[in-house]
Each structure stands twice: as structure tokens, then as C-alpha cells.
N, C-alpha and C positions, 0 to 999 in steps of 0.2 A: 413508035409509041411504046411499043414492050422495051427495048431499049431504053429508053428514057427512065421509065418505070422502075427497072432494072437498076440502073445507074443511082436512084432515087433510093432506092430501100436498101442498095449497100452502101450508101453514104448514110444513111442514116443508122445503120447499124454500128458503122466504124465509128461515130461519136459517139453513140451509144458507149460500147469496149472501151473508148478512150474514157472516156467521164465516171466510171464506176469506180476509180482511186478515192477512196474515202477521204475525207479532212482529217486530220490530226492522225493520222496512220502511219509506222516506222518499220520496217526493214525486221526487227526483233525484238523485242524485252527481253533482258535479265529476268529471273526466276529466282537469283541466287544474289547476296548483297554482297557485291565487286569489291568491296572496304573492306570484310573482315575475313576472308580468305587469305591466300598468298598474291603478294603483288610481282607481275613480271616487270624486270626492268631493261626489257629490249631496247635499243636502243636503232630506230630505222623506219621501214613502213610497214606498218603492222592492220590486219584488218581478217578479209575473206572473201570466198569467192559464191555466188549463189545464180541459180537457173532462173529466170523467171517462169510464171505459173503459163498455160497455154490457152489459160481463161480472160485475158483482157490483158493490155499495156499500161503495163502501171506508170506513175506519173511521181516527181521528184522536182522539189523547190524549196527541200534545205540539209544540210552536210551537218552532221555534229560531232564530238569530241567528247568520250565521258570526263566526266568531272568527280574524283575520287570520292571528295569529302562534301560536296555541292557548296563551297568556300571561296569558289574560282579558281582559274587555270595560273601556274607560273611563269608558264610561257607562251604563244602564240602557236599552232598548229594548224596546218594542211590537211584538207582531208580531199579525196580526191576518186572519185569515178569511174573505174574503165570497162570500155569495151571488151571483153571477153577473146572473143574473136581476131579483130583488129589489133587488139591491144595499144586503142588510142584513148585520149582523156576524153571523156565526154562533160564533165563536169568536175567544177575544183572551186573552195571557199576556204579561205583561213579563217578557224573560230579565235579571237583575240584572248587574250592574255587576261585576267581579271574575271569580274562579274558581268561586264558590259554586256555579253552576249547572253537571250534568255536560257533557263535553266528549265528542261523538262524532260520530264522521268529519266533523272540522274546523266543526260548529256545536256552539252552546253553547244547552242544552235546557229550557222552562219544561213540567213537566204540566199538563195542562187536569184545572179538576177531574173532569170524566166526560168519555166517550168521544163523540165525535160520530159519528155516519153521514151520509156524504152520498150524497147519490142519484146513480144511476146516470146516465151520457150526460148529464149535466149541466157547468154551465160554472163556475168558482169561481177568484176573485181570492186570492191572497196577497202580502202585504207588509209591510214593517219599516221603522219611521221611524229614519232614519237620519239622523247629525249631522255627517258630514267628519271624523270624529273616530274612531271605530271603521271603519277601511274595509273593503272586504271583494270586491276583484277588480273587472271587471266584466262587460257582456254575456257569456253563453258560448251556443255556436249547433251545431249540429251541422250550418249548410252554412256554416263560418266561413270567408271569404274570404281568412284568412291560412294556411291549408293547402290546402285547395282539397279537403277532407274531412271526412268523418261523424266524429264522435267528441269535443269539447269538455263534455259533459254526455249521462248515461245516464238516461231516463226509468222511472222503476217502471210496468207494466204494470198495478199492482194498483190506480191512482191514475188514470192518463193512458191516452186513447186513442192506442193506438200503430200502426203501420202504415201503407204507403205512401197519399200520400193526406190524411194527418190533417195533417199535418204544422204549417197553417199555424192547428191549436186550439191552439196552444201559443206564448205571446209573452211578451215581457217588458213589466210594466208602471208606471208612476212619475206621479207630484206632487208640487208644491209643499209644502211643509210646512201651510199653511195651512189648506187644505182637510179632513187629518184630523182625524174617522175616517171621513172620505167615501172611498168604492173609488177608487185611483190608477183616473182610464180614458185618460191617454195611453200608447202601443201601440205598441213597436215590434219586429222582427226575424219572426223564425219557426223555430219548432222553436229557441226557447230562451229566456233566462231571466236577470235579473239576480241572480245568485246571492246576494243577502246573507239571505232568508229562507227557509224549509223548515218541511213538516210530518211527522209519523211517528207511528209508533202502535206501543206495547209495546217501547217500545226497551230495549235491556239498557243499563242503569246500570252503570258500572263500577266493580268493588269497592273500598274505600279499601286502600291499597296498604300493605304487609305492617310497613311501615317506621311509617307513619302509626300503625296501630295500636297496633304497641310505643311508641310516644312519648305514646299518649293512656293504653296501661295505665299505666306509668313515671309520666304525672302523675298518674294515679288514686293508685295503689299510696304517693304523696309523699303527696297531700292524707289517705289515710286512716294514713300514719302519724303524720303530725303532731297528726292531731285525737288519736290513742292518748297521744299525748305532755302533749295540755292536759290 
């Protein structure tokens, strides 16, 4: 019976820790607008490496790619996942080329088809191959030497271990183009991040805009008068 008991209340805990990933929650925000600074034009996988927090498993069900000018992508990009540790994929989504894909807070978003959970106080790569072509800002640091203060990029809590101290689980990390989809592991800064990839989970999709609408009823309402007509 205590057994049972037992069994009972750490199961219920452990969905508990699983379930506290908020909706519409990403990896990090920009502080800083990625457009009017200097644009890197690396040419490879480009991204960062980050701990997770030892307070819950956070949870991931979509890959995004910034989007410069929020105009759409040129090209098609990878954005891609790793296990730390392993250094295996755990999750991978190409964001397509265009506007197709939705646009929020200045990345452009692919769904995974199911949600991942990654484990707690653990280490995990992310990155996007990138072409000189689609740019997307660069380094952002929160001891960035050109102010002489905190604040270039805000890290999610639900994601990253945060607190004084941690500082230097969180880097930015790149390759050569050749090597993918082997984990970018050259490393550099602290407490930050080449921003051109991100992850999130439940994000709100935003609804097709009022205008949009009326113009797809209008050619509905056309195509079914004319077929009355044949």
C-alpha cells in the first residue's frame, strides 16, 4: 500500500515538472533590433549551446529561423536540435523559403511533428544552416563590451539555467557548412548567442488577417458563381 502510494505521488509530480512549459514560450528574445546593427555573413551552422534549468523538463514543438526584415526567407533552412552530451539529433524542421511559414517575434516558425521533452540540468546545441543570404544580426551577449551592460538578449527561465554564476552554460556556437548535421562545437562568448535560431513550444500562430479573409471568401463566392453559370 505505501508502495502504491509512493508510486502515485511521484507520478504525479513528474507530470506535474513535465507540464509547467508555458504556451507561446521561446528559448530567448532579442533586446537588441538584429536589422540595424552589423549583419554576419557566415556561411554554415550557426546557432548555441545552452543548460537546461534543474527546475522542470522543458518541452519543444517548434524550430524557427530569424527573419531579417520580417519580408520572408530567400531560402529554405534547417534548423536542428542536439543532444549535448550524445551529440545526436533529437529534433530537426526546415522553415521554408517565403512567408508561408508563421512570423513571431521576428523568427519565422516550422512545427515539429510531436513535442519533445528534454531533460532537466542538461546541456543541448541548437542551430541553422545558414547561407550569407538570409542574415540575421549577430553575436548578442548580455556583458556586451559595447555598452558596458546586461541586457542584449533575455533568456526564458523555463529553458536555461539562469542565475549568477551560470552564466558561462550559455554560448554561442558555429561550423563550417560541411560538417552538417554534425553539432556546430566551435564556442564562443558567454551568456549569449548567435541569434539566427530558436526553439518554442505552443506558440500562438497568428490569425490570417480580416482583409485576407475577405479576399479568399470573394474568390470563393466567384469560383461558385461561375460553376452556377456553366
Amino acid at each position: 500500500m505505501i508502495i502504491a502510494v509512493t508510486v502515485t505521488l511521484w507520478l504525479a509530480l513528474h507530470e506535474a515538472s513535465i507540464a509547467q512549459t508555458s504556451p507561446n514560450s521561446m528559448l530567448y528574445s532579442p533586446n537588441v533590433n538584429l536589422s540595424a546593427g552589423s549583419q554576419n555573413g557566415f556561411v554554415g551552422t550557426v546557432g548555441g549551446i545552452f543548460l537546461t534549468t534543474y527546475s522542470f523538463y522543458p518541452q519543444v514543438n517548434w524550430l524557427g529561423y530569424y527573419d531579417e526584415n520580417g519580408d520572408g526567407l530567400a531560402n529554405s533552412h534547417a534548423v536542428t536540435l542536439w543532444d549535448n552530451n550524445t551529440q545526436s539529433i533529437i529534433a530537426s524542421a526546415t522553415v521554408p523559403a517565403g512567408t508561408a511559414a508563421p512570423l513571431i517575434n521576428g523568427y519565422r516558425w516550422e512545427q515539429l511533428p510531436s513535442t519533445i521533452t528534454l531533460n532537466y540540468g542538461s546541456y543541448y546545441v541548437i542551430g541553422a544552416q545558414t547561407d550569407g543570404v538570409d542574415l540575421w544580426g549577430d553575436f548578442i551577449s548580455n556583458n556586451a563590451p559595447d555598452d558596458g551592460s546586461n541586457g542584449q538578449v533575455t533568456w526564458n527561465s523555463q529553458y536555461a539555467q539562469l542565475g549568477s554564476g551560470w552564466e558561462f552554460t550559455r554560448a554561442g556556437r558555429y561550423d563550417s557548412g560541411a560538417n552538417y548535421p554534425a553539432e556546430p562545437p566551435n564556442q564562443s562568448g558567454s551568456d549569449g548567442i548567435y541569434p539566427v535560431a530558436n526553439l518554442g513550444f505552443n506558440l500562438v500562430v497568428p490569425e490570417p488577417s480580416a482583409v485576407a479573409l475577405m479576399f479568399l471568401g470573394l474568390g470563393g463566392f466567384i469560383v461558385f458563381a461561375r460553376r452556377r453559370q456553366c
